[in-house]
N, C-alpha and C positions, 0 to 999 in steps of 0.2 A: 099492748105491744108498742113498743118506743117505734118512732116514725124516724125515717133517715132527716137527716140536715139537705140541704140542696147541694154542699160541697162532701157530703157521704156520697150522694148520689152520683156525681158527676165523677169523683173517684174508684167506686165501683163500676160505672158503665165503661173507664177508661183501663181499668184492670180487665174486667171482660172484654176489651176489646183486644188490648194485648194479649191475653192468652187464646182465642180465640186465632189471631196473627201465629201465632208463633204452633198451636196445635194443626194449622193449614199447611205449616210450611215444613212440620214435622212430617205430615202424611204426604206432603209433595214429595220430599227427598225420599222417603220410602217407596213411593211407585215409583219415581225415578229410578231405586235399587232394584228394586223389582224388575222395573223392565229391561234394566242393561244385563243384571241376572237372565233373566228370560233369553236375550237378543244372542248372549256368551254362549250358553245353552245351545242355541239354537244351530247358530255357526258351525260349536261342533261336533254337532249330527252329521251337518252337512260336511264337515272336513273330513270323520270318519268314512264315510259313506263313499267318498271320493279317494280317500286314501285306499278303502279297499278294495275297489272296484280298480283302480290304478296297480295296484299292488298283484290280482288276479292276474289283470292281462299282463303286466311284465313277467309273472312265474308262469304265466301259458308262452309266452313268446320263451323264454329262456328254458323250458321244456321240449319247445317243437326244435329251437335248436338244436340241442342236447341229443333229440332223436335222429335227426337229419345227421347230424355229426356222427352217430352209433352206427346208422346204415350206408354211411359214406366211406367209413373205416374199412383200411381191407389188410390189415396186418397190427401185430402188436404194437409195435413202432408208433402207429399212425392211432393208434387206442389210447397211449401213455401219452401224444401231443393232445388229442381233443380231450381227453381229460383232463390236464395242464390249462390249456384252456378256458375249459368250462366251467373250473373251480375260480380262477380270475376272473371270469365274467360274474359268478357268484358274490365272490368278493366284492366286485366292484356294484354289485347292488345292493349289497349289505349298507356297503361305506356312504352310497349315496341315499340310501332308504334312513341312515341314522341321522346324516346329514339336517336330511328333510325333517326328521321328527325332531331334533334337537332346534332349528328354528323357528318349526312351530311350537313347539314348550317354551322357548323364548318369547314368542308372540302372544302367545298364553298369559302365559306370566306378568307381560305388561299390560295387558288387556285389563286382566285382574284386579292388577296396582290402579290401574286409571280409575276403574270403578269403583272401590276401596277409596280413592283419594279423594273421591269428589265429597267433597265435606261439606254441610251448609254453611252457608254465610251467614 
């Protein structure tokens, strides 16, 4: 078997060093991915989690309304306002509930892009 030269040698060890650098720094930015992956994840569980429990008690409170309003009414009249009413305040949680999730899909989004961007050097 042919034996290396000392400048084979010192070319090889400095090849294995390089890839060796560059294999470390490949599995760096992969756990890096991974854990901003993970972290994205994570959030939102917790956003979901919050949104519905948010979500609940505004349709419990805009329900007890709704009721208190139905046993308050004491003529037709007074049935065709609080339901005029109740439909606007509907509305108006709709508009604000899309609001909320259209910011957060923004926020998403850029989240995403950030984690996506981080490129290795």
């Amino acid at each position: 078997m042919a034996q290396l030269s000392q400048p084979d040698v010192a070319i090889f060890e400095q090849s294995s060093a390089e890839a060796t650098t560059r294999i470390t720094k490949a599995n760096k930015h992969a756990l890096d991915f991974m854990m901003g992956a993970q972290k994205v994840m994570l959030e939102e569980m917790v956003f979901a989690g919050n949104e519905l429990l948010e979500r609940a008690r505004t349709e419990t409170h805009l329900f007890s309304e709704f009721i208190s309003k139905i046993a308050g009414s004491h003529s037709v009249k007074d049935l065709k306002t609080m339901c005029e009413e109740c439909g606007q305040h509907q509305i108006d949680f709709v508009r604000r509930d899309s609001e909320r999730l259209f910011k957060h899909g923004e926020r998403m989004l850029e989240t995403t892009s950030n984690l996506f961007s981080s490129r290795p050097n």
